[in-house]
C-alpha positions in Angstrom: 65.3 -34.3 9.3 62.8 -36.2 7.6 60.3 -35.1 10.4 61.0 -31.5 10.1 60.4 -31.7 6.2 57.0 -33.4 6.5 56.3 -30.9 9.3 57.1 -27.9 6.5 55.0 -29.7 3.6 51.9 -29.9 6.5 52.0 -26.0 6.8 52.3 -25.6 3.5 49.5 -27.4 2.0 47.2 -25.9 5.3 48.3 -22.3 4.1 47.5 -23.9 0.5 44.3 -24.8 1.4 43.5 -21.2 3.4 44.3 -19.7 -0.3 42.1 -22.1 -1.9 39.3 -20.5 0.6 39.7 -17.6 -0.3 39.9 -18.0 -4.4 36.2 -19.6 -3.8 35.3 -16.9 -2.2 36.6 -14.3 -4.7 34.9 -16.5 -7.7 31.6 -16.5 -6.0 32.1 -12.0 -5.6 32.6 -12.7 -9.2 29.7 -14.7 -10.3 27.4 -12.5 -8.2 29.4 -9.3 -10.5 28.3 -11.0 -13.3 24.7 -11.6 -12.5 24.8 -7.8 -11.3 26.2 -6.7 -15.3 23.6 -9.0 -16.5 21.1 -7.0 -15.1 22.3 -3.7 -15.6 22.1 -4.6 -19.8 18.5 -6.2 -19.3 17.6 -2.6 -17.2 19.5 -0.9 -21.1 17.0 -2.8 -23.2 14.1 -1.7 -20.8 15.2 1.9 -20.9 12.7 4.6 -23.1 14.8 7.5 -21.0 17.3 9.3 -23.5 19.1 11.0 -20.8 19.3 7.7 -18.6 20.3 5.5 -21.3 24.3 6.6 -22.3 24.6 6.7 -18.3 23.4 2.8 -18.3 25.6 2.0 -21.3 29.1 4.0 -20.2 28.3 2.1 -16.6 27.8 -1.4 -18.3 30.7 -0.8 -20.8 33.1 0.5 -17.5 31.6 -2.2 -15.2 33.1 -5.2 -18.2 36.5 -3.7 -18.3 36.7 -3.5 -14.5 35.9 -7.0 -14.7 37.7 -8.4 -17.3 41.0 -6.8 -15.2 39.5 -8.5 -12.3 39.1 -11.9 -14.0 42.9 -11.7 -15.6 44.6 -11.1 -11.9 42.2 -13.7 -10.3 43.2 -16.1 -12.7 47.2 -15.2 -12.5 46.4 -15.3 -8.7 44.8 -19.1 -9.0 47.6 -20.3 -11.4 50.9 -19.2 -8.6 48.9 -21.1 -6.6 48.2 -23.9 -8.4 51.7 -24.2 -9.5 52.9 -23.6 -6.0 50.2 -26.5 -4.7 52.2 -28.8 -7.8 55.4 -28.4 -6.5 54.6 -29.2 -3.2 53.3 -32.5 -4.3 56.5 -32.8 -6.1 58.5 -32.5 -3.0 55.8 -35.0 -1.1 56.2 -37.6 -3.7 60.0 -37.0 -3.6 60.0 -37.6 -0.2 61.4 -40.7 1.9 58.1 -41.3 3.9 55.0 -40.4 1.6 52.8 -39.1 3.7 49.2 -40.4 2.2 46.8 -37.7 4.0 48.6 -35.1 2.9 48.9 -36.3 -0.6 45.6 -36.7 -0.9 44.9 -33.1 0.2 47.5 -31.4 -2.1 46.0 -33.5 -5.3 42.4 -32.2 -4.0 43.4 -28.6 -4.3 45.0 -28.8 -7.3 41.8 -30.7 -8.8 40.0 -27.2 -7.3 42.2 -25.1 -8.5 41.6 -26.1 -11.9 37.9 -26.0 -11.5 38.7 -22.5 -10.6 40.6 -22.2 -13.6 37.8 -23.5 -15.6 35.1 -21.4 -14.3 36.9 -18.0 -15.2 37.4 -19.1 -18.4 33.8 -19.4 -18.2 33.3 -16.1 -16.8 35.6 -14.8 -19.3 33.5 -16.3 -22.4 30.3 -15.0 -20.6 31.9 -11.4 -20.0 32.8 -11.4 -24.1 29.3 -12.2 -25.2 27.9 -9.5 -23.1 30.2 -7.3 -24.3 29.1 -8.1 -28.1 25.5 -7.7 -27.1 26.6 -4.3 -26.2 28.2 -3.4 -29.3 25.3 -4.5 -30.8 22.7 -3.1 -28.6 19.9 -1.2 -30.5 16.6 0.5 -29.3 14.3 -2.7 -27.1 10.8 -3.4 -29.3 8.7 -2.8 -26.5 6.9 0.6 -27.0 7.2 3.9 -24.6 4.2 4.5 -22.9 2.9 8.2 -24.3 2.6 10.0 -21.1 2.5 13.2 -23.1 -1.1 14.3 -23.9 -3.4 17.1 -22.7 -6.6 14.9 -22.1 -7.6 13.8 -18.5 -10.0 11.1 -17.8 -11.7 9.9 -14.8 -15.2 7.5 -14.5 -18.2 8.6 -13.4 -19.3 7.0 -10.5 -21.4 3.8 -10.5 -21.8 4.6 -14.1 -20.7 2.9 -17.6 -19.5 6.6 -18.5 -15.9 7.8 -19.0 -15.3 11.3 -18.6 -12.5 12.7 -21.3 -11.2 16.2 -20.3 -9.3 18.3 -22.7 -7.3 20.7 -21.1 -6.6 22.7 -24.6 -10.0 23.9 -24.8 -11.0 22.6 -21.6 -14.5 20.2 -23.2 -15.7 17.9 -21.3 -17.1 14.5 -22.9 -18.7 11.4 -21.5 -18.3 8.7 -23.3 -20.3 5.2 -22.4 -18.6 2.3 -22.1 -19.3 -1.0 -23.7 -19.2 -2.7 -20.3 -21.0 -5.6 -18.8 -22.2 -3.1 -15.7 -21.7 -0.5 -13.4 -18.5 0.5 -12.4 -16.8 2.0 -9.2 -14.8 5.3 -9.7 -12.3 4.6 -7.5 -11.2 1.3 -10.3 -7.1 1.9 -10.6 -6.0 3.5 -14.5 -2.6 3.7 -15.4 -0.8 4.7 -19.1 0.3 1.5 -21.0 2.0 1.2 -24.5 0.1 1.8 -27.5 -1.2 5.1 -25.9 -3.8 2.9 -23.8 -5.8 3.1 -20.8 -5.0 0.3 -18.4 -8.2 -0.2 -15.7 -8.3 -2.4 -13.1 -10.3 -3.3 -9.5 -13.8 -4.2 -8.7 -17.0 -2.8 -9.8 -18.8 -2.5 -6.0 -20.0 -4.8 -3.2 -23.1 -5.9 -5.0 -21.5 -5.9 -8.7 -21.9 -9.6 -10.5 -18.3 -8.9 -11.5 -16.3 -8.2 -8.4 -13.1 -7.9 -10.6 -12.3 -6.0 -13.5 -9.5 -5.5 -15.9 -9.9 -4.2 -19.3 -7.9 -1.7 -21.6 -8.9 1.2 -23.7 -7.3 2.2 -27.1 -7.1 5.8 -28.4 -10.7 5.1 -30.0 -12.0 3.8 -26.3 -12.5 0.0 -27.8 -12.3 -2.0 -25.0 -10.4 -5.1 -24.7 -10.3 -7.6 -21.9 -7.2 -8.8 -19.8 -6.8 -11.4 -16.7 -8.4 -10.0 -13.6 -6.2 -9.5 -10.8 -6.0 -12.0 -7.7 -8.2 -10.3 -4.8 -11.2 -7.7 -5.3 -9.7 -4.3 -4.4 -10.6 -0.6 -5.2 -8.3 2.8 -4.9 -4.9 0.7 -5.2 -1.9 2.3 -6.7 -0.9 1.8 -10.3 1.9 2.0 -12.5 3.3 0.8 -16.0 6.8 0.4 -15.7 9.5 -2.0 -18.1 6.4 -3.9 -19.8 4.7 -4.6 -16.3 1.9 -3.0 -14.7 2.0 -2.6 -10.7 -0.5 -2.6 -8.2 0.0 -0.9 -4.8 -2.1 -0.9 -1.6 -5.7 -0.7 -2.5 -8.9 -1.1 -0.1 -11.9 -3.8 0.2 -15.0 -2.5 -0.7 -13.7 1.0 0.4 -13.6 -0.3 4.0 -10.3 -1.1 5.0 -7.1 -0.7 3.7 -4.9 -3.7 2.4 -1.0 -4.2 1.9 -1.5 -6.5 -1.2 1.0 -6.1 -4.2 0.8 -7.2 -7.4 2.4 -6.9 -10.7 0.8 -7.7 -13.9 2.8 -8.9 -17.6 1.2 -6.8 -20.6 3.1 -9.5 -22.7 1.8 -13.0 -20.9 -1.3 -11.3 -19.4 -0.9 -13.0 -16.2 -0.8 -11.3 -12.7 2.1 -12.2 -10.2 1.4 -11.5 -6.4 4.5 -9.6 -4.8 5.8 -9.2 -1.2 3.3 -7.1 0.7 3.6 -3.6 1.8 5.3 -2.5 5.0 1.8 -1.4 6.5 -1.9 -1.4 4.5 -2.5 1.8 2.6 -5.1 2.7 0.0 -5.6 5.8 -2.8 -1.6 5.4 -3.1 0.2 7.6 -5.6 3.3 5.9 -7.8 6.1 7.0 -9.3 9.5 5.3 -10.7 13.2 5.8 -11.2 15.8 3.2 -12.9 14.8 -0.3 -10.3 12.8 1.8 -8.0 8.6 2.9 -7.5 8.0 5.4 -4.9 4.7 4.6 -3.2 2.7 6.9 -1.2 -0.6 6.1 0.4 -3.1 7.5 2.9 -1.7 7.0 6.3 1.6 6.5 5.8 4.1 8.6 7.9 6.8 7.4 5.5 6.8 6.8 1.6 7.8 3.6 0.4 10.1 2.4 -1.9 9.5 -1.2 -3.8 12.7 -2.6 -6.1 12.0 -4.6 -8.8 15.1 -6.1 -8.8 15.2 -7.7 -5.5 11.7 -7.7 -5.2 11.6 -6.1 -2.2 10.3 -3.2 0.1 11.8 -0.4 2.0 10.8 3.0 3.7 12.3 6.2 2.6 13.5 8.6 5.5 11.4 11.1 4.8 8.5 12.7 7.4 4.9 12.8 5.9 2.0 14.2 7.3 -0.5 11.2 7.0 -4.0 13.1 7.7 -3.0 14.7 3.3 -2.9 13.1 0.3 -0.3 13.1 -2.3 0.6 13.8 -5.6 4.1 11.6 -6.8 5.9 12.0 -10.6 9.0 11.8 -12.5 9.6 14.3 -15.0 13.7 14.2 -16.5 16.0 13.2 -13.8 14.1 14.2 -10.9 11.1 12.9 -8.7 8.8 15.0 -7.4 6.0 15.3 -4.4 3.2 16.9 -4.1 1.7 17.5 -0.4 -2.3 18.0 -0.5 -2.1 21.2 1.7 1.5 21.5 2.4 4.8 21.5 0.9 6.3 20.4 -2.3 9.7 18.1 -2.9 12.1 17.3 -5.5 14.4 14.4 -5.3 18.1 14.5 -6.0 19.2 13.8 -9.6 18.9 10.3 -10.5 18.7 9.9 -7.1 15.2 8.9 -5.7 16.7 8.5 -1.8 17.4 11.8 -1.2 14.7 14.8 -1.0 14.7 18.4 -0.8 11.7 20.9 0.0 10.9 22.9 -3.0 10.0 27.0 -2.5 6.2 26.1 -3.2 2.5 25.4 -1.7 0.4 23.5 -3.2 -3.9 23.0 -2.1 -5.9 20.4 -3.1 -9.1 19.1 -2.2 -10.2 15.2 -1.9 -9.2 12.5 -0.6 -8.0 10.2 -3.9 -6.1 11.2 -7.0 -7.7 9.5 -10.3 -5.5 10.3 -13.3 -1.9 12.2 -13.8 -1.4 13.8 -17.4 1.7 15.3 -18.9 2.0 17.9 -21.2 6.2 19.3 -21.3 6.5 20.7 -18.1 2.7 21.1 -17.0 1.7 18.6 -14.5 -2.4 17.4 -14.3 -4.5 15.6 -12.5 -8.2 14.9 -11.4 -9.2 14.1 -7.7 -11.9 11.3 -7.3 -14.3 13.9 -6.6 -13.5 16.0 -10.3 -11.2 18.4 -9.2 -8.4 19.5 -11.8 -5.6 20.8 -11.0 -2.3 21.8 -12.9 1.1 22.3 -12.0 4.0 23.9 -14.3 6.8 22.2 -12.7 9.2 25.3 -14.6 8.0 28.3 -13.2 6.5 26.4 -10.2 3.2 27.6 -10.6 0.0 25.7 -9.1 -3.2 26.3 -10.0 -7.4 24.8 -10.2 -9.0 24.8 -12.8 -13.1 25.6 -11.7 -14.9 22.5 -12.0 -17.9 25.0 -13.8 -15.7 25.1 -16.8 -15.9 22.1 -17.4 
């Protein structure tokens, strides 16, 4: 008799500690949910989209009380079975024989279960302060780029000279630059807060100053940052949640590279990222919610990088390398551009999926220098100073004869 009831208390702390197993398991899927909400609020304060910021907030706010439910059943689960793992060492104790192993065991998952215990209280606690910073949540004081504007700019090549295009009244003005020398065109610009100019890259193979980086306000004063790790030219660029990114890029204009970086506007300090899945220079950038799209010469497939895991992927979608390309976000949709070819549009807030649009577009060159927005009227300058618009509304494409301006 007495065998058979120490054989009955073995299963039943081995089933005990089977459940113990699996609560772990379920607390670490609820850490890792945490994190994930965590994220999701820092991606709210980053947000300048109106349209995508009540779909962040009613996702955050339904994402808490999903788990909130999920901590209260975890931790009704984790009590049975703590108070289940209690009266088992009741009925060990109580027995004739005490078996010492097995007391040991059951007293060891009963000292888990109560860390378990303790740790979604902790989750809980956690859960309600990010839930108060929600209710408190206001607009983030980091500025929204102004990517609305009707002027295009582009350098002129191994000059000090700016070229500033308005596309009102289509005049053309070049404006020197304060600079130490010389620079290359092909130097990577990009829209930053404060309606500036953000230029980096190097200035040529037999420049004093291989690298570059300096902004430009409204007035063109230039102000100096921290010069990105390697010497490159005709990289991608992008401002994106108070960070500037660097894509692809070549070496003197010789061969392509596969370096990454990103760049803090707030610590002006450059952070080298994962490399690109192949080398690829003159890339185009564009970026929805975690994602930037990158598209470079040579590449039969885009790319997309994630800011959140810091890491690459390809997009299934056939390119034809020999073109160049033209990539933008404009509302809730992404959009391509194909240099003699077709035209696509993503899905709605969804950058993996692409449909052809009813449209050709023809551009010359081999390198896109500057992208301007103006409503729906998409412009941009080519390395060699061709401007083109599109008006992404009535899907019109159009040149605009360098003579004009």
């Amino acid at each position: 008799m007495e065998m058979a009831e120490n054989k009955w208390i073995e299963i039943a702390v081995k089933t005990a500690e089977l459940e113990k197993w699996r609560i772990e398991k379920d607390v670490k899927v609820l850490s890792k949910s945490l994190e994930f909400l965590k994220s999701r609020y820092y991606r709210l304060q980053m947000c300048h989209n109106p349209i995508r910021k009540p779909i962040l907030l009613a996702e955050i706010e339904s994402g808490i009380e999903e788990y909130n439910k999920d901590l209260v059943a975890e931790k009704l689960y984790c009590s049975q079975h703590k108070q289940n793992a209690e009266e088992i060492k009741k009925e060990l104790e109580g027995s004739y024989r005490i078996d010492a192993k097995l007391l040991e065991k059951i007293e060891n998952l009963i000292e888990s279960y109560r860390r378990v215990l303790d740790e979604i209280e902790n989750f809980k606690e956690k859960s309600e302060d990010l839930n108060q910073k929600l209710e408190s949540h206001t607009e983030p004081p980091t500025e929204s780029p102004n990517f609305d504007t009707n002027l295009l700019y582009y350098f002129k090549k191994n000059s000090k000279i700016i070229n500033k295009i308005d596309l009102t009244t289509q005049e053309k003005k070049e404006i020197p630059l304060n600079l130490p020398e010389a620079i290359n065109s092909t130097i990577s610009i990009c829209h930053i807060p404060g309606n500036k100019l953000f230029c980096f890259g190097n200035a040529g193979r037999k420049s004093r100053y291989p690298k570059i980086t300096f902004s430009l306000d409204s007035s063109l004063a230039i102000k100096y940052h921290a010069n990105i790790y390697k010497s490159i030219s005709a990289s991608g660029s992008i401002y994106h949640e108070n960070h500037v990114y660097s894509f692809g890029g070549s070496k003197y204009g010789e061969r392509s590279v596969e370096n990454s970086y990103k760049y803090s506007i707030k610590d002006d300090v450059w952070f080298k990222l994962p490399p690109m899945p192949q080398p690829a220079d003159h890339c185009s950038c564009t970026a929805m919610e975690q994602y930037i799209l990158v598209i470079g010469n040579d590449q039969i497939h885009p790319f997309l990088y994630d800011t959140e895991l810091k890491s690459f992927s390809t997009l299934d979608l056939d390119l034809n390398t020999d073109f160049v390309y033209v990539t933008f976000t404009r509302g809730r949709k992404s959009y391509i551009l194909e240099s003699d070819g077709p035209a696509y549009e993503s899905g709605i807030m969804d950058i993996f999926s692409w449909n052809k649009m009813n449209i050709s577009v023809n551009f010359k060159d081999n390198a896109i220098s500057y992208i301007a927005f103006s409503g729906d009227i998409i412009s941009f300058a080519t390395e060699c100073k061709f401007i083109y618009r599109f008006n992404l509304g009535e899907r019109k494409f159009w040149e605009i004869k360098t003579k004009n301006i």
